[in-house]
N, CA, C and O atoms as a GROMACS GRO file, in nm:
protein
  520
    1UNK      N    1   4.619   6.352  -3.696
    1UNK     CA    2   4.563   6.338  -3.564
    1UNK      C    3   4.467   6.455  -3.539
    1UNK      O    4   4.499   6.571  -3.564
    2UNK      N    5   4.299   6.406  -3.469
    2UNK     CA    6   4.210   6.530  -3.418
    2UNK      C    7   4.293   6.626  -3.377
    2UNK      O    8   4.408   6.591  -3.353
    3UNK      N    9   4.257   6.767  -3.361
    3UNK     CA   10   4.303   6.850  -3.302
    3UNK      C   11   4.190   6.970  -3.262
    3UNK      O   12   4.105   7.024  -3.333
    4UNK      N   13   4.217   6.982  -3.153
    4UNK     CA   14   4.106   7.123  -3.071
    4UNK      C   15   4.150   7.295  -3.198
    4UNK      O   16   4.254   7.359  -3.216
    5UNK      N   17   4.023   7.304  -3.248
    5UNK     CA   18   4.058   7.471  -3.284
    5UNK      C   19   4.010   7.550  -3.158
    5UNK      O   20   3.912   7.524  -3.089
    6UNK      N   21   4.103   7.656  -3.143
    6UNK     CA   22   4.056   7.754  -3.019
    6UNK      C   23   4.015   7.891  -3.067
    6UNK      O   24   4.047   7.940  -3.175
    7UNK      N   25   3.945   7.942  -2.981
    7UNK     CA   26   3.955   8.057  -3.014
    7UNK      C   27   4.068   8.189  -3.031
    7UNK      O   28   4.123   8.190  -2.920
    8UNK      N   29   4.112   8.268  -3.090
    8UNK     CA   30   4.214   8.294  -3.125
    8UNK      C   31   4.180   8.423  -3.007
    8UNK      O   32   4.077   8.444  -2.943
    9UNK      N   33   4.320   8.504  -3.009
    9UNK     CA   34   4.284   8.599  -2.910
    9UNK      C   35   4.271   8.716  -3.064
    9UNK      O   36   4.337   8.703  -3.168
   10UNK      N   37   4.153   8.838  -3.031
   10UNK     CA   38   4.136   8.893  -3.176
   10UNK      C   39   4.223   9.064  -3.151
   10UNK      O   40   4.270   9.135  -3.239
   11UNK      N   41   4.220   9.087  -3.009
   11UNK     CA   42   4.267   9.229  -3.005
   11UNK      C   43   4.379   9.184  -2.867
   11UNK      O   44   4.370   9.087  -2.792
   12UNK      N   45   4.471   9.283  -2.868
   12UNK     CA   46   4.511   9.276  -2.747
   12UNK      C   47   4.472   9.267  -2.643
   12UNK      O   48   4.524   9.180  -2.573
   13UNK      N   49   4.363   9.350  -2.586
   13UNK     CA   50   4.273   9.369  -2.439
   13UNK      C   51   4.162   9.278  -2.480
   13UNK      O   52   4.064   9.333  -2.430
   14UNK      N   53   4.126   9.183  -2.535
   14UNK     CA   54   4.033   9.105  -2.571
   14UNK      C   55   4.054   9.001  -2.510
   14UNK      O   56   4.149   8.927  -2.539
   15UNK      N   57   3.944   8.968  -2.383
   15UNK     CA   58   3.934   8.820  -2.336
   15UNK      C   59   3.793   8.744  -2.366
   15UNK      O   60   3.741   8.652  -2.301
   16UNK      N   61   3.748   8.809  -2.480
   16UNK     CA   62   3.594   8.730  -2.461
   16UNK      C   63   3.570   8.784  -2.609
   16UNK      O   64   3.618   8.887  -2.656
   17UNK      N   65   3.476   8.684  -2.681
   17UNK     CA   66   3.419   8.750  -2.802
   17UNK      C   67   3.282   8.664  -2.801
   17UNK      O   68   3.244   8.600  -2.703
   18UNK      N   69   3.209   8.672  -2.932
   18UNK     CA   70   3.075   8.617  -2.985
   18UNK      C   71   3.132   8.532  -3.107
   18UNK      O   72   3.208   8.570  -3.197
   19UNK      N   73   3.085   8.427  -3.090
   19UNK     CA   74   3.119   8.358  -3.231
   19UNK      C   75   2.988   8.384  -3.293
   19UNK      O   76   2.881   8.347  -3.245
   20UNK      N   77   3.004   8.450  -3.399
   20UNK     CA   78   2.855   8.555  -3.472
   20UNK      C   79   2.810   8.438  -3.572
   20UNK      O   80   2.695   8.397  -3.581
   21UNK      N   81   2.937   8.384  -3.656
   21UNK     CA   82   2.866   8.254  -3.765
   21UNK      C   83   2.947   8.202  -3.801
   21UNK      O   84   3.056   8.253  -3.824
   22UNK      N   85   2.914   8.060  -3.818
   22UNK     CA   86   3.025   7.919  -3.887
   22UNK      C   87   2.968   7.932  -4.022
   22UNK      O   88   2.851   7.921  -4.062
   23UNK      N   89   3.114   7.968  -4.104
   23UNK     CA   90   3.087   8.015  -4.186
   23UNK      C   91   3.145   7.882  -4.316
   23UNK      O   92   3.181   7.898  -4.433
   24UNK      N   93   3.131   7.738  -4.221
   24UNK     CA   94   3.161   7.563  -4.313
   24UNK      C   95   3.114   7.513  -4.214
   24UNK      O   96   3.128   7.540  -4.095
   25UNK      N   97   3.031   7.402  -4.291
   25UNK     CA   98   2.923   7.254  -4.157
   25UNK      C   99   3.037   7.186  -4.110
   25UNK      O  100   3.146   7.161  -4.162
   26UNK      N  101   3.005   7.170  -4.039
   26UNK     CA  102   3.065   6.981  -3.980
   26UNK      C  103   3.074   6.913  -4.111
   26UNK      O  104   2.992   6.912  -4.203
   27UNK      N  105   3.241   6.830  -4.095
   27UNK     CA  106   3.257   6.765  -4.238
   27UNK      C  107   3.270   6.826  -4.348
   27UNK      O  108   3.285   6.751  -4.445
   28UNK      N  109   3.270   6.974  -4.376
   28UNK     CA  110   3.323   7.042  -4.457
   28UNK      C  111   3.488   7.037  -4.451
   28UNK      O  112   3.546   7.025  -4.343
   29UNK      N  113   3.556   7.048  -4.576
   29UNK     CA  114   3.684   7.003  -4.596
   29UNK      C  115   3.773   7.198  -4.650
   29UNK      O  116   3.707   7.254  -4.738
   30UNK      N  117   3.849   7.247  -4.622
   30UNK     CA  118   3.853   7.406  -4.561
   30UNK      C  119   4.006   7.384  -4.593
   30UNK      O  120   4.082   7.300  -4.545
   31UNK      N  121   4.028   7.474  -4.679
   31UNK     CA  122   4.158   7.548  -4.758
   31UNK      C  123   4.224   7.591  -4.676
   31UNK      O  124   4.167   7.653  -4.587
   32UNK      N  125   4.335   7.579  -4.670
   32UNK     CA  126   4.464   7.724  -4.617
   32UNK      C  127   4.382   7.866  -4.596
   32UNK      O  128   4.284   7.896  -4.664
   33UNK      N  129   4.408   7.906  -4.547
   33UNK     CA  130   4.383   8.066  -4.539
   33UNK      C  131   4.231   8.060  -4.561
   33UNK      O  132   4.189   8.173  -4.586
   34UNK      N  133   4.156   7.988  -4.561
   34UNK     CA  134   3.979   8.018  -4.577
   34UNK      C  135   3.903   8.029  -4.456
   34UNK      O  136   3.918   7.958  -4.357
   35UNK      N  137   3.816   8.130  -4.470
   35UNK     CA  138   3.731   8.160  -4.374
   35UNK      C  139   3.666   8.076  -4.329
   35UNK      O  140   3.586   8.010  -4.396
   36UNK      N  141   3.694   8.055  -4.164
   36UNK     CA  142   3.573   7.942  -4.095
   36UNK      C  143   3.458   8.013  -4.027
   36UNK      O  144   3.342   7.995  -4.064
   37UNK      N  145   3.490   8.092  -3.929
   37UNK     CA  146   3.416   8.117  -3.882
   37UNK      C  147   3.437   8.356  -3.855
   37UNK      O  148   3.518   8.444  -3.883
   38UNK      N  149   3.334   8.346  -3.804
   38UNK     CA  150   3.322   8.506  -3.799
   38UNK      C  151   3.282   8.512  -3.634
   38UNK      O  152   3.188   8.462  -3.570
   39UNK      N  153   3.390   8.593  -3.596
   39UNK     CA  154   3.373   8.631  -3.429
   39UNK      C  155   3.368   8.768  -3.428
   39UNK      O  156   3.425   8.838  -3.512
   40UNK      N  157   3.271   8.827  -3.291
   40UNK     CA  158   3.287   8.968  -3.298
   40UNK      C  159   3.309   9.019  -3.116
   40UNK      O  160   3.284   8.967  -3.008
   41UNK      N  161   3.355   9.117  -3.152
   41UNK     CA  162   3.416   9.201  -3.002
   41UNK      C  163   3.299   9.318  -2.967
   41UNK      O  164   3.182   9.343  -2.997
   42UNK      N  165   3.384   9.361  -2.902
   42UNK     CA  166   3.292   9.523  -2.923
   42UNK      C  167   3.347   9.613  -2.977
   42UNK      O  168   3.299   9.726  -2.971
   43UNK      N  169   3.445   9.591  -3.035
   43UNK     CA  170   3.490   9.682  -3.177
   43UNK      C  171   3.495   9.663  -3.277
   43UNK      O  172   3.485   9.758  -3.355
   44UNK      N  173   3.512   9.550  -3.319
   44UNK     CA  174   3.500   9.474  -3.467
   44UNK      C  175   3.437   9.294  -3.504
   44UNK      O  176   3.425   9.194  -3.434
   45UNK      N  177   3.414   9.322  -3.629
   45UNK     CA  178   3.392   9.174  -3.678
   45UNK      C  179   3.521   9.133  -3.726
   45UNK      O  180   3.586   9.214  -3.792
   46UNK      N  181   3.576   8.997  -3.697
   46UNK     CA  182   3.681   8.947  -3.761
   46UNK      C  183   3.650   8.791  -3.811
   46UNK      O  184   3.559   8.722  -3.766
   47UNK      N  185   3.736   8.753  -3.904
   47UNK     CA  186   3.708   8.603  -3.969
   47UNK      C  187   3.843   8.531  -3.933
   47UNK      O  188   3.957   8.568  -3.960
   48UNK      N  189   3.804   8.430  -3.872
   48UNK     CA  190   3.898   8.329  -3.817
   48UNK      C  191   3.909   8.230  -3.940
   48UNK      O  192   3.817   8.167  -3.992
   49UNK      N  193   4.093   8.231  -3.989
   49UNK     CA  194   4.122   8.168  -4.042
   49UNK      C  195   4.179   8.014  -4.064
   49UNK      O  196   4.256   7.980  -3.974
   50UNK      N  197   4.150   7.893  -4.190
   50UNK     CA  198   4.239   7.766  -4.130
   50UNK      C  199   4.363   7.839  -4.122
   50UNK      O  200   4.386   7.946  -4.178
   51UNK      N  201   4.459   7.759  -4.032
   51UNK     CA  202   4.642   7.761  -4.101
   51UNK      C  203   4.692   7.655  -4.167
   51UNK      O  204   4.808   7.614  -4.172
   52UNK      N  205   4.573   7.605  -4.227
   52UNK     CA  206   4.609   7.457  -4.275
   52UNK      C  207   4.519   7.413  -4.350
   52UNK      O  208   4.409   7.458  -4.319
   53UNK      N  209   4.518   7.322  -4.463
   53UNK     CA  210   4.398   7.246  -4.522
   53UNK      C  211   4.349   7.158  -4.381
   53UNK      O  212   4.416   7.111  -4.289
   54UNK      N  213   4.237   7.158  -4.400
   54UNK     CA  214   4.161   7.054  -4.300
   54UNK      C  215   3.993   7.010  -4.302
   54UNK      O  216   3.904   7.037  -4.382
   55UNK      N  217   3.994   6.942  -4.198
   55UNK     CA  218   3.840   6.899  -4.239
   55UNK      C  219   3.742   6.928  -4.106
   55UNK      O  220   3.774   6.856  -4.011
   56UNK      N  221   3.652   7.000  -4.084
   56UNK     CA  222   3.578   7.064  -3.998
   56UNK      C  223   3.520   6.906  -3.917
   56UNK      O  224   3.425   6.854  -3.975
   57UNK      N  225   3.566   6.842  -3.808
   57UNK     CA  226   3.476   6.737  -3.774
   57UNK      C  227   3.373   6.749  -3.664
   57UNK      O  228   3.279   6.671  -3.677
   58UNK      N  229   3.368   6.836  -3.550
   58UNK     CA  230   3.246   6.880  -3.499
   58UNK      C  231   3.227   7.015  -3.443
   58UNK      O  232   3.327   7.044  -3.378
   59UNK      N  233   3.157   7.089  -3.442
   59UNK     CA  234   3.142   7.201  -3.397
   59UNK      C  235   3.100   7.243  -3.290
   59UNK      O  236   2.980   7.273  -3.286
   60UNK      N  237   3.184   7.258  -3.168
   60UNK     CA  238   3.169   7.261  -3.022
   60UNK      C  239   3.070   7.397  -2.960
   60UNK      O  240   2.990   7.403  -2.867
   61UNK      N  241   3.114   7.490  -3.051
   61UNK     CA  242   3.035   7.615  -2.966
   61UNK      C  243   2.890   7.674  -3.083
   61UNK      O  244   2.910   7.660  -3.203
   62UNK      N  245   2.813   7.711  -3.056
   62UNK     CA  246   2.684   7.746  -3.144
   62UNK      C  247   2.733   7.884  -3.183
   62UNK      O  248   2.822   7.948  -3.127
   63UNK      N  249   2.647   7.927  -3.310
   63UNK     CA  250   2.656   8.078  -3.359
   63UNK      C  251   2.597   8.155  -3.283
   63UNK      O  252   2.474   8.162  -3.287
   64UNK      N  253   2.664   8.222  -3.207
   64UNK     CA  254   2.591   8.353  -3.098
   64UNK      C  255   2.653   8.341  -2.993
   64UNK      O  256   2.651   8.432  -2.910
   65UNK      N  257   2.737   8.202  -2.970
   65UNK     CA  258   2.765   8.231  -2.797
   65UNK      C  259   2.892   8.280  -2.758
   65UNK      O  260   2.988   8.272  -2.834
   66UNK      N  261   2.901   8.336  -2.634
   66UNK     CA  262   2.992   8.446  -2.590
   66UNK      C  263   3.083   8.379  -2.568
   66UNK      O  264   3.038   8.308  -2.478
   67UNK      N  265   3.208   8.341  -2.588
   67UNK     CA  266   3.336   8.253  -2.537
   67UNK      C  267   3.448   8.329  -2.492
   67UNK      O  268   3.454   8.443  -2.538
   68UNK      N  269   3.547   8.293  -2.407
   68UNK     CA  270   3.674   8.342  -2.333
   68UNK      C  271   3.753   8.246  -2.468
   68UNK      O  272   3.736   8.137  -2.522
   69UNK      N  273   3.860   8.376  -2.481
   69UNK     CA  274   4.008   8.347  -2.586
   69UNK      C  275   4.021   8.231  -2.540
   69UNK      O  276   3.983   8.211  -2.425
   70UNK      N  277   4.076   8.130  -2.614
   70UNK     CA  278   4.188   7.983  -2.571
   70UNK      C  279   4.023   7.880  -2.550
   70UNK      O  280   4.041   7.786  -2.473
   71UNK      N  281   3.929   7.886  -2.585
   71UNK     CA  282   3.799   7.827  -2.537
   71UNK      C  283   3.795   7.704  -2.667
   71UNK      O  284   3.770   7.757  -2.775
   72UNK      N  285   3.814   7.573  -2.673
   72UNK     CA  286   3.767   7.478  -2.781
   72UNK      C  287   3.655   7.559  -2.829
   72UNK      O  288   3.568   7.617  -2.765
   73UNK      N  289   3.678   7.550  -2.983
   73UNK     CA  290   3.520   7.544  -3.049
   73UNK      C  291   3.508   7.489  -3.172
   73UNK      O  292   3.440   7.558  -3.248
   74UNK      N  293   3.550   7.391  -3.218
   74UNK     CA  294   3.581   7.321  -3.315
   74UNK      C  295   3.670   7.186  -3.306
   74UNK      O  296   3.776   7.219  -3.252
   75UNK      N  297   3.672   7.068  -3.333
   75UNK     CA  298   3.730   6.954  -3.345
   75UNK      C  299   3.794   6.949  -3.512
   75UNK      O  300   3.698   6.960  -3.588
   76UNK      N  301   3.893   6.939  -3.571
   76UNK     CA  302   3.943   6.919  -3.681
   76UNK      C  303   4.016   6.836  -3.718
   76UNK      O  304   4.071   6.783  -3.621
   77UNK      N  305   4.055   6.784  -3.832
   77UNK     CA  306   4.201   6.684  -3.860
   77UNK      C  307   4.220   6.747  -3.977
   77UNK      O  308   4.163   6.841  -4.034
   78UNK      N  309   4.355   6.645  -4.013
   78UNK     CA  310   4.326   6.659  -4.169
   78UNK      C  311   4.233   6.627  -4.233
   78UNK      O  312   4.132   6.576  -4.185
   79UNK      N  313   4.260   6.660  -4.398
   79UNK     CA  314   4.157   6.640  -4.519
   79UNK      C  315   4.111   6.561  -4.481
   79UNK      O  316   4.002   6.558  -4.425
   80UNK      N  317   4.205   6.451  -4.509
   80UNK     CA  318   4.155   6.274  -4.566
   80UNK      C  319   4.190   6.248  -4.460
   80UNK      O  320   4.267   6.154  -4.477
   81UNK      N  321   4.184   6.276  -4.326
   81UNK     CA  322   4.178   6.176  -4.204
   81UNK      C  323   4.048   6.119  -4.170
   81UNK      O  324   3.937   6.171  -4.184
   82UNK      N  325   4.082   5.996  -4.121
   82UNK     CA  326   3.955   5.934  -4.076
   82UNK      C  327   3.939   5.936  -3.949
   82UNK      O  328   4.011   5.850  -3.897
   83UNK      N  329   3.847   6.024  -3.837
   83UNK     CA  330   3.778   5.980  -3.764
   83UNK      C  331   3.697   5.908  -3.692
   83UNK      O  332   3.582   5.948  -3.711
   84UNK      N  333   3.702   5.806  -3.603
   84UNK     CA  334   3.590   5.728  -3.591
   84UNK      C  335   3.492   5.799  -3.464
   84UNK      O  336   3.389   5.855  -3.500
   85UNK      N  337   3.516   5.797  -3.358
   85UNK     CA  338   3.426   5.830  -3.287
   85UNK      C  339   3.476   5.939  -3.219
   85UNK      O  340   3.556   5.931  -3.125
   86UNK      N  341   3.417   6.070  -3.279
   86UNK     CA  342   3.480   6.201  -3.198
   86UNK      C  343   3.423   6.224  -3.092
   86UNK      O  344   3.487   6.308  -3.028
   87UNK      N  345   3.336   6.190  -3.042
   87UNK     CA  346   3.280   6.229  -2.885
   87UNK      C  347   3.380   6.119  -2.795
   87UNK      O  348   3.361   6.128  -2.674
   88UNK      N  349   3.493   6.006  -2.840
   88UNK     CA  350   3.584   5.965  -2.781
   88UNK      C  351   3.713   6.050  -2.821
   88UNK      O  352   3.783   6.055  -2.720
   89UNK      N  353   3.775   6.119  -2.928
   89UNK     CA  354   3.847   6.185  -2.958
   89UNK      C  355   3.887   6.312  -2.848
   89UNK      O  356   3.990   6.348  -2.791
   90UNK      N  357   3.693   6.375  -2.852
   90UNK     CA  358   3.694   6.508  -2.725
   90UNK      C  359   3.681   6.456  -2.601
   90UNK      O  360   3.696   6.527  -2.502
   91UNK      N  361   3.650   6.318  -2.593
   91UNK     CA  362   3.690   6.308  -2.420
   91UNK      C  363   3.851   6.293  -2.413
   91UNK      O  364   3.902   6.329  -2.307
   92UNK      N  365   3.923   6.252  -2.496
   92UNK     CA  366   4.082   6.179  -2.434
   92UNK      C  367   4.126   6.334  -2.477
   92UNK      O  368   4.237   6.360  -2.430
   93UNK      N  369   4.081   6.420  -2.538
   93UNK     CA  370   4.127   6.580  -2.571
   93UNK      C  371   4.115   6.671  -2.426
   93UNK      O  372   4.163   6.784  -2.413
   94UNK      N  373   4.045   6.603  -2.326
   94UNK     CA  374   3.968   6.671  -2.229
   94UNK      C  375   3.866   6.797  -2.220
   94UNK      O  376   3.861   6.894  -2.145
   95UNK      N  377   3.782   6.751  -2.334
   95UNK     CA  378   3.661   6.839  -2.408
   95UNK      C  379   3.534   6.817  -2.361
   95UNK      O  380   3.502   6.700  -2.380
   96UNK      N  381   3.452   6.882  -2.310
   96UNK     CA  382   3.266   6.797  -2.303
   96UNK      C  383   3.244   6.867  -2.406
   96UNK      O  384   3.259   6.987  -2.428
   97UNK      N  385   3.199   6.764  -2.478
   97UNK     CA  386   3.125   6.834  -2.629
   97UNK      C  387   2.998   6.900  -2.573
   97UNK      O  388   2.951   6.980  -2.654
   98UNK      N  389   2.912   6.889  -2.436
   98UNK     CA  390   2.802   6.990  -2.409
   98UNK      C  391   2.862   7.076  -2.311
   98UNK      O  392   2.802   7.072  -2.204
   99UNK      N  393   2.949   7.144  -2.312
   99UNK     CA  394   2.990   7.226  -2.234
   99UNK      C  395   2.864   7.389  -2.229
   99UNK      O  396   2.878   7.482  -2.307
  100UNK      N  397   2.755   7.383  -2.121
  100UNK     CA  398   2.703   7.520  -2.116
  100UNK      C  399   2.772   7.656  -2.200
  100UNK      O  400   2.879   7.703  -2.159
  101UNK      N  401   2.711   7.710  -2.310
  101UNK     CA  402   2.761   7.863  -2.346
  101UNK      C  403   2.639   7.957  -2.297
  101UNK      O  404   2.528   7.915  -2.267
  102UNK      N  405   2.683   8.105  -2.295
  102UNK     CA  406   2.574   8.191  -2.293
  102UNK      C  407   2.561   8.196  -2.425
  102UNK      O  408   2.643   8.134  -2.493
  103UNK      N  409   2.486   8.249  -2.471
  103UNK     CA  410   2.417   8.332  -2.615
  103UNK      C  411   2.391   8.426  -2.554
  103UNK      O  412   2.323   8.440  -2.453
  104UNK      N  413   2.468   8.525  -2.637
  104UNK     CA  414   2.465   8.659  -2.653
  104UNK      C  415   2.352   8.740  -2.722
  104UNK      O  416   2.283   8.692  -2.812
  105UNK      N  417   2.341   8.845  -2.682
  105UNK     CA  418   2.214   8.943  -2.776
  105UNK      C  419   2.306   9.016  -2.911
  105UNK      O  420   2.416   9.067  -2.894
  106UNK      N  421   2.230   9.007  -3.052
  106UNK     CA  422   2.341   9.085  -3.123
  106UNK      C  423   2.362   9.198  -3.138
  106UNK      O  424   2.258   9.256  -3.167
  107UNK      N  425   2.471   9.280  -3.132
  107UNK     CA  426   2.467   9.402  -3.176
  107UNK      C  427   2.574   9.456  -3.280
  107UNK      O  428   2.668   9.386  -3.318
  108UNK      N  429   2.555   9.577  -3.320
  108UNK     CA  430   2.591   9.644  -3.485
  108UNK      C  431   2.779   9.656  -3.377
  108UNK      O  432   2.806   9.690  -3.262
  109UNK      N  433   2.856   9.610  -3.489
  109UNK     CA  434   2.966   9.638  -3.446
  109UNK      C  435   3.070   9.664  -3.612
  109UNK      O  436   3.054   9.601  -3.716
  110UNK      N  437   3.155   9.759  -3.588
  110UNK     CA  438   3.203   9.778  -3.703
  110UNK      C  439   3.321   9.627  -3.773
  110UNK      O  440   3.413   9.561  -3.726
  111UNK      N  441   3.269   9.630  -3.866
  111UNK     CA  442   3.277   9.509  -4.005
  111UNK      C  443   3.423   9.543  -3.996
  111UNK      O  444   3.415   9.657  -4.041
  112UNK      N  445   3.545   9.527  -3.972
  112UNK     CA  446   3.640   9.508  -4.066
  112UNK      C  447   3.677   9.419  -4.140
  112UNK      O  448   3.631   9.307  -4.120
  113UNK      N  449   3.746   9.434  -4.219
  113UNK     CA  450   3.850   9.246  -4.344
  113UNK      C  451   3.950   9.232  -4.252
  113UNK      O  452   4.047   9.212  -4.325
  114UNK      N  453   3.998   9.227  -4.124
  114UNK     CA  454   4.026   9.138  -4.051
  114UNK      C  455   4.076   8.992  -4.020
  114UNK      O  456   4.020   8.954  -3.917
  115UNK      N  457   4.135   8.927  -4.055
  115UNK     CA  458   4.159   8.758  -4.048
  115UNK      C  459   4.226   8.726  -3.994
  115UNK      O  460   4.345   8.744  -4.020
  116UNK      N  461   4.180   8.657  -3.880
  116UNK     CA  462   4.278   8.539  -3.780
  116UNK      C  463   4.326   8.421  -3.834
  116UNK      O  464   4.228   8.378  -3.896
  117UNK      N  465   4.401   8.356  -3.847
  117UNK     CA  466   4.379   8.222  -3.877
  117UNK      C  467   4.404   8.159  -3.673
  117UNK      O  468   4.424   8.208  -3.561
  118UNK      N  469   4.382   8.021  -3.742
  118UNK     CA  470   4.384   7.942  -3.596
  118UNK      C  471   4.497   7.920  -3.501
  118UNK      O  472   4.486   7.889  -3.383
  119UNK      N  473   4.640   7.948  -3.588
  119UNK     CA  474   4.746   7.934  -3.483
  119UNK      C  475   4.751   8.119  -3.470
  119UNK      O  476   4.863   8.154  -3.506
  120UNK      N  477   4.676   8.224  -3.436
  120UNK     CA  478   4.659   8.310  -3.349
  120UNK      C  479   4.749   8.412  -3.404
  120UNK      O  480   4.773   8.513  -3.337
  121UNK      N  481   4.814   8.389  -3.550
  121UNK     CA  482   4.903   8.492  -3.631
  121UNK      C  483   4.788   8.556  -3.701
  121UNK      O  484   4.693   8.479  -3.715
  122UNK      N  485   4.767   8.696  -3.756
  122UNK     CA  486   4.733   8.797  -3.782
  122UNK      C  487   4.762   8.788  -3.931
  122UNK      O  488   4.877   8.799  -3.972
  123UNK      N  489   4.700   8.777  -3.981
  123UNK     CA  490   4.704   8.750  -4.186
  123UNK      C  491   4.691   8.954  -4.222
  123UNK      O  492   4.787   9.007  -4.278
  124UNK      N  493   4.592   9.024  -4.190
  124UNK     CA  494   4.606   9.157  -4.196
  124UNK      C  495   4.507   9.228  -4.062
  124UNK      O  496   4.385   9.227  -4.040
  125UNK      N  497   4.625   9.285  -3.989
  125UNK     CA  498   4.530   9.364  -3.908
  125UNK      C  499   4.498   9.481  -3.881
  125UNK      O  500   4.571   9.574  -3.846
  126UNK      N  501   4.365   9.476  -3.902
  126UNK     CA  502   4.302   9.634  -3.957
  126UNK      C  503   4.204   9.659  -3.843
  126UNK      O  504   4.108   9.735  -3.861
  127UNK      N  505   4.230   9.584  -3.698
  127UNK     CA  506   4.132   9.655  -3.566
  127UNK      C  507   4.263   9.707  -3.464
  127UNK      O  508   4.362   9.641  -3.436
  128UNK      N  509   4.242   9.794  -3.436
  128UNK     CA  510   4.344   9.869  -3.356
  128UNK      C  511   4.254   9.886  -3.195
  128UNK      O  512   4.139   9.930  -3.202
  129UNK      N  513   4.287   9.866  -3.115
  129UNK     CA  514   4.256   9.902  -2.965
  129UNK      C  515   4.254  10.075  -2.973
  129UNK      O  516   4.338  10.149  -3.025
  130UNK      N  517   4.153  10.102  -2.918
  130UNK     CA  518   4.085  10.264  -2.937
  130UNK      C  519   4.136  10.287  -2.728
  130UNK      O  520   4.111  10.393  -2.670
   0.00000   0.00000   0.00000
């Protein structure tokens, strides 16, 4: 069954990040533990991980825009699930696939190896709240 990926929360005091880059298209098919996407704070870069094999089916938020934790930004299923019409999937999900984002301006923020995966558990965490 579709399922909403959210944004994960990346630090404790963190209610907002940048999704910096989707790092698999739409319809890309995404390993356990593999990097989807790369979000950044104002203290670090981190890579949001699957927790699951799955298959990327639409991509709700653009590379650059500023989102609040718990925010849809991704539609997924399994591998070999078949989808038919996901813009009916994200309405009965209670999703507008054009939901307004800002885009953010970029700036240099320190890189850690960092990884979220999507159910919001911590694979290694190497950003500490300063």
């Amino acid at each position: 069954m579709p399922e909403l990926l959210r944004l994960p929360g990346v630090a404790a005091d963190t209610t907002e990040a940048v999704l910096a880059e989707w790092l698999v298209e739409e319809g890309a098919e995404v390993a356990a533990a593999a990097a989807i996407a790369t979000v950044e704070t104002d203290k670090a870069a981190v890579d949001i991980e699957a927790d699951a094999d799955l298959r990327l089916i639409r991509l709700l938020v653009p590379a650059g825009a500023r989102i609040e934790v718990g925010t849809p930004i991704a539609l997924v299923a399994g591998p070999r699930e078949e989808v038919g019409d996901a813009d009916a999937v994200l309405r009965d999900l209670g999703v507008s696939a054009e939901a307004p984002v800002e885009i953010a301006e970029r700036r240099d923020v320190d890189r850690k190896s960092t990884r979220l995966n999507s159910s919001h558990r911590c694979i290694s965490y190497a950003v500490f709240c300063l």
